[in-house]
C-alpha positions as CSV (number, residue, x, y, z in Angstrom):
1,X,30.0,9.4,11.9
2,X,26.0,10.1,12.0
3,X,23.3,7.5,10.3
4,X,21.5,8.4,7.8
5,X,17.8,9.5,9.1
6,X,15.5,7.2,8.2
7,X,12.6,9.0,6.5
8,X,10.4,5.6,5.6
9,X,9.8,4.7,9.0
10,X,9.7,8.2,10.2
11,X,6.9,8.7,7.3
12,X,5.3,5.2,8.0
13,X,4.6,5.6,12.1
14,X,3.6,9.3,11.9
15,X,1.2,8.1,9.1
16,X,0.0,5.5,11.0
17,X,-0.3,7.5,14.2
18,X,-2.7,10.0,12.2
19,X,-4.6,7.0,10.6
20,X,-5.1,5.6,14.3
21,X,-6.5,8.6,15.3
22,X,-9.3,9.6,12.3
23,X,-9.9,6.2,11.9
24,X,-9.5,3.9,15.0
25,X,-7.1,1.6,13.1
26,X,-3.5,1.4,11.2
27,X,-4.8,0.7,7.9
28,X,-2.7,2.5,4.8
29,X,-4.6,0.9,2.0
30,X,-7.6,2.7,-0.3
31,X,-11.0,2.8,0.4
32,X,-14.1,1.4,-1.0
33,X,-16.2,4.8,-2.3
34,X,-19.2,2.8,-3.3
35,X,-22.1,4.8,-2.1
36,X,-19.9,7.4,0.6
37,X,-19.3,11.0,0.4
38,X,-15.4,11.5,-0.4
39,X,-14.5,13.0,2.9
40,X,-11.9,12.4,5.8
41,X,-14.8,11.4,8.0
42,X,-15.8,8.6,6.3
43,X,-12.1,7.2,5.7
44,X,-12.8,4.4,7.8
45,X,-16.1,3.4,6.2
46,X,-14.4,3.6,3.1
47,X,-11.8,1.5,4.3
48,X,-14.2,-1.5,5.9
49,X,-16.2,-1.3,2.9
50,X,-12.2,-2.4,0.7
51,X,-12.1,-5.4,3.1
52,X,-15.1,-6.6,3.2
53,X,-14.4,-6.5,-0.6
54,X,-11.0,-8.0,-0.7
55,X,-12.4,-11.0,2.1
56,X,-15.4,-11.8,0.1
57,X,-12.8,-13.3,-2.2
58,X,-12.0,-16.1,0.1
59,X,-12.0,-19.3,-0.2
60,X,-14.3,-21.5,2.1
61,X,-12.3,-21.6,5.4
62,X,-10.5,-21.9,7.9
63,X,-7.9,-21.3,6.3
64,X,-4.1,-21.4,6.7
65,X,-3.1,-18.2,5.7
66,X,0.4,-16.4,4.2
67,X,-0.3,-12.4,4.1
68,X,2.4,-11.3,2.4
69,X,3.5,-7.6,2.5
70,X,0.9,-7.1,6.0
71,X,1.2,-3.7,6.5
72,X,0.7,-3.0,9.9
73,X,-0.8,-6.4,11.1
74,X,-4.9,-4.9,11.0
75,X,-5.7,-7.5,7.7
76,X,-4.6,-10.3,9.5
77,X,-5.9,-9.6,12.7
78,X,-9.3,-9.2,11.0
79,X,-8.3,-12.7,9.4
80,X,-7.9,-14.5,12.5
81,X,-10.9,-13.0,14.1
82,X,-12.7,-14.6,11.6
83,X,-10.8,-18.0,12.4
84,X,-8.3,-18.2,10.0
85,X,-4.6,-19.3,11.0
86,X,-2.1,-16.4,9.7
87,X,1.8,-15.7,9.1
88,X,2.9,-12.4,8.0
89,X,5.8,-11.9,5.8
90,X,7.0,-7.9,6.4
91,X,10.8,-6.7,5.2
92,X,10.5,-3.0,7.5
93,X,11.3,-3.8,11.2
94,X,9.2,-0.8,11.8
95,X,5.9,-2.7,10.6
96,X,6.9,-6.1,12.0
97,X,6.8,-4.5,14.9
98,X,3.1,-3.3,14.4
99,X,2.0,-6.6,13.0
100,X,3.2,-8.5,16.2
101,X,1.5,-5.9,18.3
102,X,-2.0,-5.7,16.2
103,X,-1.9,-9.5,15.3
104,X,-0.1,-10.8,18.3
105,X,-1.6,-14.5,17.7
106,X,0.1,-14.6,14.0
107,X,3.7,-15.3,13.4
108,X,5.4,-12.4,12.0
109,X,8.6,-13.2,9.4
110,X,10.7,-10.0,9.2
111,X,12.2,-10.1,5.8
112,X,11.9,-9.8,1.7
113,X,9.0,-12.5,0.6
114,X,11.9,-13.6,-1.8
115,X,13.6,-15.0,1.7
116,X,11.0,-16.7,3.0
117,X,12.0,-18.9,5.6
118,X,8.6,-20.7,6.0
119,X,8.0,-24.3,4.8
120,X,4.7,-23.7,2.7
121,X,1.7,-26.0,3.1
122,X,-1.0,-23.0,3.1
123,X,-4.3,-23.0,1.2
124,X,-3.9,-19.4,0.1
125,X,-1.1,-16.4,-0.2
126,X,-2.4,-12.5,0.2
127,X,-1.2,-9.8,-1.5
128,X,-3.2,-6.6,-0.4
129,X,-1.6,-3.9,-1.8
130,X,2.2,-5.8,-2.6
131,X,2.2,-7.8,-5.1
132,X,3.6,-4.4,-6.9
133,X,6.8,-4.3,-4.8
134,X,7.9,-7.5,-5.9
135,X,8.8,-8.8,-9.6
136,X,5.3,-10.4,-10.7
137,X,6.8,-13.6,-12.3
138,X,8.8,-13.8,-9.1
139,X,5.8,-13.5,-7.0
140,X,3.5,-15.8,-8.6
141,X,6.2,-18.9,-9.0
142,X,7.3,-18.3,-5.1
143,X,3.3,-18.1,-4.0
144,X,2.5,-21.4,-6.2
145,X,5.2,-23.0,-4.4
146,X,4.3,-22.4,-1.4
147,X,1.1,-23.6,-1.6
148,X,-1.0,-27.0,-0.6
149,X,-2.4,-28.7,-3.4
150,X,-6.1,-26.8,-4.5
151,X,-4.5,-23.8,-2.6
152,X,-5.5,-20.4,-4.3
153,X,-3.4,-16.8,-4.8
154,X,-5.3,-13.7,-3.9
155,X,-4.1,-10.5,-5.8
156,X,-5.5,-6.9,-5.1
157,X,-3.5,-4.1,-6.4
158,X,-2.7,-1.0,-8.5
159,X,-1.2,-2.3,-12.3
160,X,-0.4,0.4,-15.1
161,X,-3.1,0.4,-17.9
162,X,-2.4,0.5,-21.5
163,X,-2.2,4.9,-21.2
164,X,1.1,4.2,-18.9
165,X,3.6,3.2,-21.9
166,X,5.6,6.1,-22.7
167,X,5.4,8.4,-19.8
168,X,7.3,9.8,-17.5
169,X,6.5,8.6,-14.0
170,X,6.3,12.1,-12.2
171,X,3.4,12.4,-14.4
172,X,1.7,9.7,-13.5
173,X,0.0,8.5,-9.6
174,X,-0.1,5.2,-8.2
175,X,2.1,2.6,-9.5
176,X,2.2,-1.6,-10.5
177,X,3.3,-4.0,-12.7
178,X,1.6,-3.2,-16.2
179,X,-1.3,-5.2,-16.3
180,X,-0.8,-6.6,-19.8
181,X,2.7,-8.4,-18.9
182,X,0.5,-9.6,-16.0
183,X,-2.1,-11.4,-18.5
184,X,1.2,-13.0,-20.0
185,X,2.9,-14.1,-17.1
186,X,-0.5,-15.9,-15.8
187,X,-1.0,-17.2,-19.8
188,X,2.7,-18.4,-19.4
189,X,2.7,-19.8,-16.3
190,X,-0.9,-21.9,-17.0
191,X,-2.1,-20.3,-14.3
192,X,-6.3,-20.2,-14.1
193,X,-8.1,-17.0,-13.1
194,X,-10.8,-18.1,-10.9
195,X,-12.3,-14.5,-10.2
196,X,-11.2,-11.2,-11.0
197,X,-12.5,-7.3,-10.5
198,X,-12.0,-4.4,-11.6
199,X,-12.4,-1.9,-9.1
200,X,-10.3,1.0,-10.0
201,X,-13.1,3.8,-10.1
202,X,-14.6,3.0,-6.5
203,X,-10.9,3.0,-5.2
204,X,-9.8,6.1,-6.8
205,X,-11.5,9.2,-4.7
206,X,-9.0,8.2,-2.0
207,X,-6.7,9.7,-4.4
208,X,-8.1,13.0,-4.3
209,X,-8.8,12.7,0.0
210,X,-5.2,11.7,0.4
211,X,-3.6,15.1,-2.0
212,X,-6.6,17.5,-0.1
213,X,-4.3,16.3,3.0
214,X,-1.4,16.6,2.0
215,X,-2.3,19.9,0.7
216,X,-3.3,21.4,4.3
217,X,-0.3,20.4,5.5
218,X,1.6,22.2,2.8
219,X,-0.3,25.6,3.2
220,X,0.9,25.0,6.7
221,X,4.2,24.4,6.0
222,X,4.0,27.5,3.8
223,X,2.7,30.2,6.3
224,X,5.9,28.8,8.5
225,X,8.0,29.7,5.8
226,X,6.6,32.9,5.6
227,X,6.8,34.1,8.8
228,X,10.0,32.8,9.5
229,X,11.4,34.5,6.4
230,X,10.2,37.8,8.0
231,X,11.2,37.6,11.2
232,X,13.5,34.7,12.0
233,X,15.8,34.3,9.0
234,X,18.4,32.6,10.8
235,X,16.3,29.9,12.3
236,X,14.7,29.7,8.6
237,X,18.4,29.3,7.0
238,X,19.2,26.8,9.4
239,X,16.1,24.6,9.0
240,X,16.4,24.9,5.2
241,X,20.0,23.5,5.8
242,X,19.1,20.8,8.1
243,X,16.8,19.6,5.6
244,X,19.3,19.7,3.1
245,X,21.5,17.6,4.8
246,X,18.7,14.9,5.2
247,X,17.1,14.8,1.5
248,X,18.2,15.0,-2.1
249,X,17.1,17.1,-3.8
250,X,14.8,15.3,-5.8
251,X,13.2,13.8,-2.4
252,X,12.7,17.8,-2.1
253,X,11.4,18.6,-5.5
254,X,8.5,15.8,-5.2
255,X,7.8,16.4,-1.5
256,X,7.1,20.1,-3.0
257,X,4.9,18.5,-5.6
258,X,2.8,16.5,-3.3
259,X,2.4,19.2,-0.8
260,X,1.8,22.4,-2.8
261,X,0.4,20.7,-6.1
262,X,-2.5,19.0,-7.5
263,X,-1.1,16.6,-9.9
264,X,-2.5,13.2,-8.3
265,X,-5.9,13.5,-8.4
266,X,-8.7,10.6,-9.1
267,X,-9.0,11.1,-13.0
268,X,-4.9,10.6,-13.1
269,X,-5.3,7.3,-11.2
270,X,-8.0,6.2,-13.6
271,X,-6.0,7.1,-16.5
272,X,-2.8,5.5,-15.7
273,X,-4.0,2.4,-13.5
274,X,-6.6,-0.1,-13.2
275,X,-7.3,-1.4,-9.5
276,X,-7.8,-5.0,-9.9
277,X,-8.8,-8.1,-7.9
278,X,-7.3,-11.6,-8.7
279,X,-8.0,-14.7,-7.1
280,X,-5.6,-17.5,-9.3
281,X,-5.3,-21.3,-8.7
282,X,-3.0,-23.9,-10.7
């Protein structure tokens, strides 16, 4: 009996191969626009600019750091450059594997954040773009805990604005816990917001670079199709049926909607999300 093809991590390390190779770097998260012409060109700018961002939230180090959700490892290894002391937590095998090999000096925990094996005592937890994968109550209690006393929670990521209520999510682009149930879970918990940022419009032209791509690789995809339809309509069945076998059909209908559409653009993200920075204490 055959697996079951695993698109994720086919998705993630072709994605990450094509990021290494415009950029110089495995780094999946938005850019900083702030001053740059939205083009592919100056991806990694853009991207340099988000961190330097994201690290000017810090706290006074070194620190003793938990990133949790680490992508690929290239936030952390930036962190320990800068003499911090890191452990990554990372559920896909696929990006542990990265993190150990970008990061090699941090220790790498393969598994859900809820499972966390680790024994706390650090003066801050990291969510760069993760905290929305994870129930936010759920987050914030298991962060607290695992903190020293004076320790401090750094949030940045996507949340759905007050526009999101209501509608259906293939309308919508990006994603996030709403941001008012946030507001109440941090009122609820007597949590204090030291700092806090909205940077959703210099985030959100990545948006529009990201759908231009995936756009040239639909028109690709597209003059395939034609040709094989024309002349090789027996290889073109038995593609279409391969690929049948492998997705549902709703995997189908929104890989056609992000490669031969335009409905994620900038002014969506804007509309249905707010890009916001957190740094929390106790």
């Amino acid at each position: 009996m055959g697996h079951k093809v695993d698109t994720r991590a086919i998705g993630l390390d072709a994605g990450l191969s094509f990021m290494r190779w415009l950029t110089g770097a495995e780094n999946l998260h938005y850019g900083l626009w702030d001053g740059l012409p939205v083009a592919a060109e100056n991806l990694g700018a853009a991207q340099a600019a988000y961190t330097e961002k994201l690290f000017s939230y810090l706290p006074q180090g070194p620190l003793r750091i938990l990133d949790i959700g680490g992508g690929a490892g290239e936030t952390a290894r930036k962190l320990i450059a800068l003499g911090h002391d890191l452990e990554i937590v990372v559920p896909s095998p696929f990006l542990a594997s990265r993190c150990r090999q970008n990061a090699p000096e941090a220790r790498v925990h393969q598994c859900m954040f809820e499972d966390f094996p680790g024994a706390g005592g650090f003066d801050l937890c990291l969510f760069s773009e993760s905290f929305q994968y994870i129930p936010h109550e759920l987050a914030l209690k298991e962060a607290f805990g695992l903190l020293k006393p004076g320790g401090k929670v750094l949030i940045a990521d996507c949340f759905r604005s007050e526009h999101y209520r209501g509608v259906q999510r293939s309308q919508t682009v990006g994603g996030g816990h709403r941001l008012s149930a946030m507001r109440e879970t941090l009122a609820t918990l007597g949590l204090t917001v030291e700092a806090e940022e909205d940077i959703t419009e210099s985030v959100a032209p990545s948006i529009d670079l990201e759908q231009g791509l995936f756009n040239v690789i639909g028109h690709a995809v597209c003059r395939v199709d034609e040709e094989l339809k024309v002349k090789r309509r027996k290889t073109r069945w038995a593609l279409a049926f391969a690929i049948r076998r492998m997705m549902s059909e709703r995997r189908l209908f929104r890989l056609n909607e992000r490669l031969n559409e335009q409905k994620r653009t900038a002014e969506v993200f804007c509309h249905f999300n707010r890009y916001m920075i957190f740094r929390l204490s106790k």
